[in-house]
C-alpha positions, 0 to 999 in steps of 0.5 A: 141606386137600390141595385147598386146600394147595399140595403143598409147603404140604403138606408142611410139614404131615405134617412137623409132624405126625410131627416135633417140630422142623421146620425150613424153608429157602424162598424169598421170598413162596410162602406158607409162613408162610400155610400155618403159619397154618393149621395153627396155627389147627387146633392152638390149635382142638383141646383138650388132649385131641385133641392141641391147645396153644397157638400161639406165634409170633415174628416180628422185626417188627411188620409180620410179626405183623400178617400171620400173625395176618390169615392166621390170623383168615382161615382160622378164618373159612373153616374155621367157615363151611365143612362142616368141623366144630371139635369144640373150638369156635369162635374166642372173641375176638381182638386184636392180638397173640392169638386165643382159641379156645373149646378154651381155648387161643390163638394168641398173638404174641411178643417175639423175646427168649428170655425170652418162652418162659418157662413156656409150652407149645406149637407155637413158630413162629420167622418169618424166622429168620435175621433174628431178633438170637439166634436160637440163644438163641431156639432154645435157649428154644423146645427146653424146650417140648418136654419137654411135647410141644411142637413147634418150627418155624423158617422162613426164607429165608437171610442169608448164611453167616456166618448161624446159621440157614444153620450150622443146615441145614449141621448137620442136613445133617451128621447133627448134629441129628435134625430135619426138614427142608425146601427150597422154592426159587421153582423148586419152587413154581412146579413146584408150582403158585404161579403157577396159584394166584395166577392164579386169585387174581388173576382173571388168565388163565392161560397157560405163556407169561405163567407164564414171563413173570411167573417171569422178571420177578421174577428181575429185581426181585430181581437179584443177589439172586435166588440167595439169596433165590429160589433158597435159596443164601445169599450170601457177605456175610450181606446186610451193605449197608456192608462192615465194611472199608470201614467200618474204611477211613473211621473216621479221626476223632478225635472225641468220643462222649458217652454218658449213660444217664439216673439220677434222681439226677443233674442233667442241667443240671449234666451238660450244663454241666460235661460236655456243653458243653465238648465242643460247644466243641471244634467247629470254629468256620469250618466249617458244622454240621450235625445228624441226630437219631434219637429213642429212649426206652426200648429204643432210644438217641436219638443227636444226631449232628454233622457239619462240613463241611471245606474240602475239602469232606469231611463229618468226624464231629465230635460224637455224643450218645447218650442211653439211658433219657433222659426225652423233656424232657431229650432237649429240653434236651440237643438245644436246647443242641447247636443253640445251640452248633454253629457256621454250623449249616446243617439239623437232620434229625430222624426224626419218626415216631412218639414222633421227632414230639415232639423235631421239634415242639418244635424247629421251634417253637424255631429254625423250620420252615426250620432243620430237616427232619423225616423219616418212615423209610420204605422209599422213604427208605432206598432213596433215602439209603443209596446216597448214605451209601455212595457217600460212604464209597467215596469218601472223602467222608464221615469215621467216628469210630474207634468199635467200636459207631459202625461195629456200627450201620453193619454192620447194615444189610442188604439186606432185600426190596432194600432196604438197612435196618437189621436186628435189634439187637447188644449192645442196639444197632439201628442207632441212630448209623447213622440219625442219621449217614445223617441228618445226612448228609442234612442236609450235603448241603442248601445251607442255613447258618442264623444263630440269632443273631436267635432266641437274643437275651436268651438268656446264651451259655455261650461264643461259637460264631461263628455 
């Protein structure tokens, strides 16, 4: 593997095969996770008996998962197609979340919930470390693997230093843990060889001169950034995009936050009477609504978030609806009454990626396509509305509610590949109000005021709205 493996790729391996907890600090894109792929692969192919296991590998995104099962399909076919002989057998069948080798054993792919390693034996690779929701609970459940000859290996380039990945390095530096450990910065890479394999990948010529070219353009894309995410130096701010005192700075609303948390042997119309409508009552009646939407079903919260814009044109947080567990027809219920009843309502912005794309339908088939917005998440949508949800906040446009787990969702977004997104869950949470505020946002910004007055005759008014 020496001639194929770049000497840092190699490196990464003779330490897994003397240490039982590896632990890699690295820079962005030099192939470490392709060369942890691989020795997977001659792990899982191994029996017991020549010192094989299972391969367990956790990612924190879905995106990550598929890339490390690709890298690890594509070195079983190179390696059963070349000279090199499995005494254990050949790869027996694949999915989406696992590969099966005829050693009887598997690479399979996890949930990044500790919980998951329970009863499991074998190599545990955590990806991205730093960006996983606990990683010293994570940690903790790998370290019982141990106890039966298993192996751990932690990855990942820093997010900050108040970032418990980067306390990890700091430990092993102080002597604190006897693990192995290894630092790969882009410069080292390069020393190594990266930009002559990419070349050669690429079919590009290679020259010194176009090796300092391509160096130096990828210092530029990454910018401010580059010291933390080529150069293995973490920031002082944990990537955090939005600081928490300028956060703290602009929640000076008082408003309401109904929060539900679905039980069968409630109903929901009584709730949405009784609780939920006079609450929409309360919004202010001459002043233009405005509605972002941020769907959820089981592990995430649907949150319905109102904004109103002020005579000085300050967009004051008014109301927040946060659903968990709720049934997708009495999300339906619930939004279809908050648009009834929110006053001069301008656009409804709705998230309408993957199970969002039913709450869109049903109300655009309601009110219509021109009274609501529907958005796919995408990355090119964070880089574009992110920087004006900022600028909003820097400059006293844009009004927050004096909440603790309203401004924890808006403190995980994060600079990640540069751009600002939400990453990884706290207190169960992932960032759900953050969206539906950046939405609604979106939606304040639009010219449009809509009269539903025409839509909503025969139908009873529980009160008048203005609208």
């Amino acid at each position: 593997m020496s001639s194929i493996l770049l000497p840092y790729q190699s490196a990464l391996w003779r330490l897994l095969d003397r240490h039982s907890v590896v632990v890699c600090e690295k820079s962005r894109r030099i192939g470490m996770t392709w060369a942890a792929a691989a020795y997977g692969v001659m792990r899982a192919a191994r029996t017991a008996s020549q010192g094989g296991s299972d391969v367990l590998y956790i990612g924190y995104n879905l995106e990550m998962t598929t890339e490390f099962l690709a890298a690890a399909r594509q070195w079983t076919q190179a390696i059963e197609a070349s000279s090199v002989k499995f005494t254990a057998g050949k790869l027996a069948d694949a999915s989406r979340t696992r590969l099966d080798f005829r050693s009887g054993h598997a690479i399979k792919a996890l949930s990044s919930r500790p919980r998951s390693l329970r009863g499991r034996q074998g190599l545990v690779i955590i990806d991205e470390a730093a960006f996983h929701e606990d990683l010293p609970a994570l940690m903790k459940a790998a370290m019982a693997l141990l106890i039966w000859q298993g192996k751990l290996l932690v990855i990942s380039t820093h997010f900050g230093r108040s970032n418990h990945f980067f306390r990890l390095i700091e430990d092993i530096h102080a002597g604190k843990y006897d693990y192995a450990h290894l630092r790969v910065t882009f410069a080292d890479a390069l020393a190594d060889g990266l930009y002559r394999r990419i070349a050669r990948m690429k079919d590009l010529p290679y020259s010194a001169e176009s090796e300092t070219a391509w160096a130096e353009q990828i210092r530029a894309d990454y910018g401010v950034a580059a010291a933390e995410e080529l150069d293995c130096i973490p920031g002082e701010n944990s990537g955090q995009y939005l600081p928490r005192e300028m956060l703290e700075a602009a929640a000076l609303a008082k408003m309401a936050i109904v929060r539900y948390r679905y039980d069968a042997d409630t109903d929901m119309a009584l709730w949405r009477k009784d609780v939920l409508l006079p609450y929409c009552g309360n919004l202010r009646l001459e002043q233009a609504s405005h509605i972002g939407v941020d769907f959820g079903r089981h592990h995430d919260l649907s949150v319905f978030y109102v904004l109103q814009t002020a005579p000085d044109l300050t967009r004051q947080s008014r109301l927040i609806i946060e659903l968990a567990e709720t049934p997708f027809e009495e999300q339906w219920e619930t939004l279809k009454l908050l648009i009834e009843h929110c006053p001069r309502l301008g656009q409804v912005a709705m998230d309408k990626g993957g199970i969002g794309a039913y709450l869109h339908e049903k109300v655009e088939a309601t009110f219509g396509a021109s009274r609501t917005v529907g958005i796919q998440l995408s990355r090119s949508w964070y880089a574009e509305r992110m920087p004006k949800l900022k600028a909003a906040l820097e400059q006293k446009q844009l009004i927050l509610p004096r909440d603790s787990a309203i401004i924890d969702d808006l403190c995980q977004i994060s600079i990640i590949d540069n751009i600002p997104r939400p990453m990884g869950r706290k207190n169960g949470r992932h960032a759900d109000s953050a969206i539906a505020l950046t939405l609604a946002h979106q939606a304040s910004q639009s010219d449009t005021e809509v009269d539903f007055s025409g839509i909503l005759e025969g139908k009873t008014r529980l009160f008048t709205t203005g609208f």
